[in-house]
N, C-alpha and C positions, 0 to 999 in steps of 0.2 A: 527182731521180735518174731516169734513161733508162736503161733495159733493152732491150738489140736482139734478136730473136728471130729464129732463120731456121726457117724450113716448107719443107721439102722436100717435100712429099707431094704426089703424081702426077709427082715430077719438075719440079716448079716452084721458083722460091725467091719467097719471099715473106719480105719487111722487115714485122715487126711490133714498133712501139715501146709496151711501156707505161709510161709516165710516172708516178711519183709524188710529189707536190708536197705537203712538209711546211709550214703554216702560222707562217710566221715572228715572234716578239712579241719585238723587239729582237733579242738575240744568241740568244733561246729560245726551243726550241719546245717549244709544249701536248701536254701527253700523250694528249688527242683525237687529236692530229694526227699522235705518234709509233704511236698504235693506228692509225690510217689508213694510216700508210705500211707496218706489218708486214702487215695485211689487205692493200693493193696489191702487196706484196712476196711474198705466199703465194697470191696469185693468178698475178701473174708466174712461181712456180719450179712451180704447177700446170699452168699453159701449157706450159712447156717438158715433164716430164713425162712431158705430154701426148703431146705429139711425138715425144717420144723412146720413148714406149711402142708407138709402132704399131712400130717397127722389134723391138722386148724383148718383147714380150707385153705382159698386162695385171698383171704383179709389180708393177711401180711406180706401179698408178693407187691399188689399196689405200692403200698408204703416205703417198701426195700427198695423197687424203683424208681421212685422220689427221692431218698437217699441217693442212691446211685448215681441217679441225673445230678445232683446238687454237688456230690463231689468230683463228678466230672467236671461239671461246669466252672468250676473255685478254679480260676486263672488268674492270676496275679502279673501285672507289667513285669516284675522282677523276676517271673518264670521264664524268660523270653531268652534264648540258651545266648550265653556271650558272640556267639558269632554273628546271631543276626540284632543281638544287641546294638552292634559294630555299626550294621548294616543301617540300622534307626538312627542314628548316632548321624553317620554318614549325609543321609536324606534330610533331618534335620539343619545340619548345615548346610545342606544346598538349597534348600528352602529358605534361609534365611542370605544367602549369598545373593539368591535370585530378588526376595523382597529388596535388598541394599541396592543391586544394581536397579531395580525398577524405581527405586528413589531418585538414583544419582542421576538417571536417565531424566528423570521429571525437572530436578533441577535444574540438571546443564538444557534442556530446553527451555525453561522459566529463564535461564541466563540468557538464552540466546533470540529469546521473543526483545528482552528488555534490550538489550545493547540495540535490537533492529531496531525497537522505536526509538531510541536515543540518536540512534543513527540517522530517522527518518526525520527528527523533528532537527537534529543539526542542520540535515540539507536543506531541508523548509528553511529554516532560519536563513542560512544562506543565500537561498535561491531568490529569499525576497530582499534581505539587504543588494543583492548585485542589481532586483526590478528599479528599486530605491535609486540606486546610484544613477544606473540610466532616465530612471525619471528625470532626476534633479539635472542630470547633464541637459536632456533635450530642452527642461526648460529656461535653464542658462543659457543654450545656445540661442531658442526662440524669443528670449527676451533682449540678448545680445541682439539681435537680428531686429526685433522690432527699435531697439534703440537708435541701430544706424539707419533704419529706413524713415527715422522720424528726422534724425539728422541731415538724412540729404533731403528728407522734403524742407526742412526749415532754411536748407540754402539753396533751393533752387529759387528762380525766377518767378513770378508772376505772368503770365501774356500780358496785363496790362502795363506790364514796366519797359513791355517795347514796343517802340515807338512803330505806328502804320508807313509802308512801303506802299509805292504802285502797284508792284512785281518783286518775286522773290525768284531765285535763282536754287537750286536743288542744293548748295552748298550751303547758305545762307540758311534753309528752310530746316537741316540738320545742325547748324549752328544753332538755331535758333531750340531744338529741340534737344540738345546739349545741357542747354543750361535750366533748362524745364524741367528734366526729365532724370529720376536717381541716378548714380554714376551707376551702380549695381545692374539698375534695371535697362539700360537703354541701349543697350544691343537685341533686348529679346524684345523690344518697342522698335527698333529698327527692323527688324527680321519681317515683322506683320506687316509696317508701312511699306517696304520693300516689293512682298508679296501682295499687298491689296493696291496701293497705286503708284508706288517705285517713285516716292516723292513727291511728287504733284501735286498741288493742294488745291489745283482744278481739277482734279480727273473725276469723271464722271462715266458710272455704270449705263449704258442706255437699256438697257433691261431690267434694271430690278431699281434705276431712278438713285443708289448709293452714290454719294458723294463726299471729297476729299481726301485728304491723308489717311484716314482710317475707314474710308467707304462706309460713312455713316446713311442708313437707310432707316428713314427718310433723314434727308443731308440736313430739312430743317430742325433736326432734334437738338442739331448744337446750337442751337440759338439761345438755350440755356445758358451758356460759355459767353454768349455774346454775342449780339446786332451783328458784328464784321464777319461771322464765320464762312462767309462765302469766299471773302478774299484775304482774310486774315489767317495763314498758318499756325500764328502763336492762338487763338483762340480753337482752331482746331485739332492742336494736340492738347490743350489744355480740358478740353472734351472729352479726345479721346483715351487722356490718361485717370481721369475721373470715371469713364466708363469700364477702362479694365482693374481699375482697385477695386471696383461695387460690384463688381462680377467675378471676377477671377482671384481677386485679392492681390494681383499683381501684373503689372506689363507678362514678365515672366510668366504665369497663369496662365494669362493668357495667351502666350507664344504654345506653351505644351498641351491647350486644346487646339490650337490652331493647328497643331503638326497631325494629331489625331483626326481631326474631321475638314483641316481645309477651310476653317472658315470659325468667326470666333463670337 
């Protein structure tokens, strides 16, 4: 397209051609190329103008201006030359690469919160069926245990079922204390008699007034047991095995405070 322009100014004429050549692709032209020709085309009707303002004043240079700016400014996304089309293109899918991985990322941590509490509440689950199973054992065993110690009290002796002696002899006095006394428990019922008066069912503290087999202080406390307990053996274990069940809950108890402190 050729545009002729005349310049009259000083009185001269002057031929001034601006040419604008649309970029032809078959029968079409690019919209580059139709921005370039409206840009050549708004530069050409600012020339004129131009011209035509020095004879009008300076009215019509404002407005050409405005023109001007407005067909500069007409940018269209499809202006945007192929190469850094390319480039847009590019960024765009790494932007959207980046959004994908920041998902998968979110997931596989949502997975891996859940599988920990699934995990967390397995071991809980677990941890208290094995409490459970120890519970139940230790009370089986402690019911076991109160079973047989009901059973050897139900077959031991009475002191009243034997018969009073003059004198009893150290073998006699653990014979006697045999059959009194649980099978379970009467070694750790031997161990204290042993250590407090080593059989004797007269032995007598002169210091602190304890008397008998189990150095009961004051020795008349077995009298509970029974009138005889001064000369009676079988009355004073049957005291003093009545005293370590209500205290210690067992001869035995009573042997492992006795090791502790010496004295029970």
């Amino acid at each position: 397209m050729t545009v002729y322009v005349e310049d009259q100014r000083q009185g001269h004429d002057f031929g001034r051609v601006v040419t604008c050549a649309g970029v032809l692709e078959g029968n079409r032209v690019s919209r580059i190329s139709v921005r370039g020709f409206a840009v050549a085309s708004a530069t050409a009707v600012t020339t004129v103008g131009a011209v035509m303002g020095v004879a009008s004043g300076n009215a019509a240079q404002s407005s050409d201006d405005n023109f001007e700016a407005t067909a500069a400014d007409t940018t269209l996304l499809a202006d945007i030359p192929v190469g850094e089309q390319a480039q847009v293109q590019v960024s765009s899918l790494s932007e959207q690469a980046d959004v994908q991985a920041a998902a998968a990322d979110s997931l596989a941590k949502k997975s891996a919160e859940e599988t920990a509490r699934l995990r967390a509440a397995k071991d809980a689950e677990a941890k208290k069926e094995a409490a459970d199973k120890v519970a139940a054992e230790e009370k089986a065993a402690k019911e076991r245990k109160e079973a047989e110690e009901r059973a050897n009290r139900s077959a031991v002796r009475d002191a009243a079922s034997f018969s009073a002696q003059g004198s009893y002899s150290v073998s006699e006095v653990k014979a006697i204390a045999r059959q009194m006394i649980p099978a379970g428990q009467f070694q750790c019922f031997s161990n204290i008699v042993d250590h407090e008066s080593t059989w004797n069912y007269k032995a007598t503290n002169p210091g602190s007034g304890a008397y008998g087999l189990v150095q009961a202080l004051p020795g008349n406390k077995m009298a509970s047991a029974g009138a005889d307990w001064q000369t009676n053996p079988a009355t004073q274990i049957k005291w003093g095995l009545n005293y370590m069940n209500s205290r210690y809950g067992s001869p035995c108890g009573a042997w492992s405070f006795w090791q502790s402190h010496r004295w029970y």
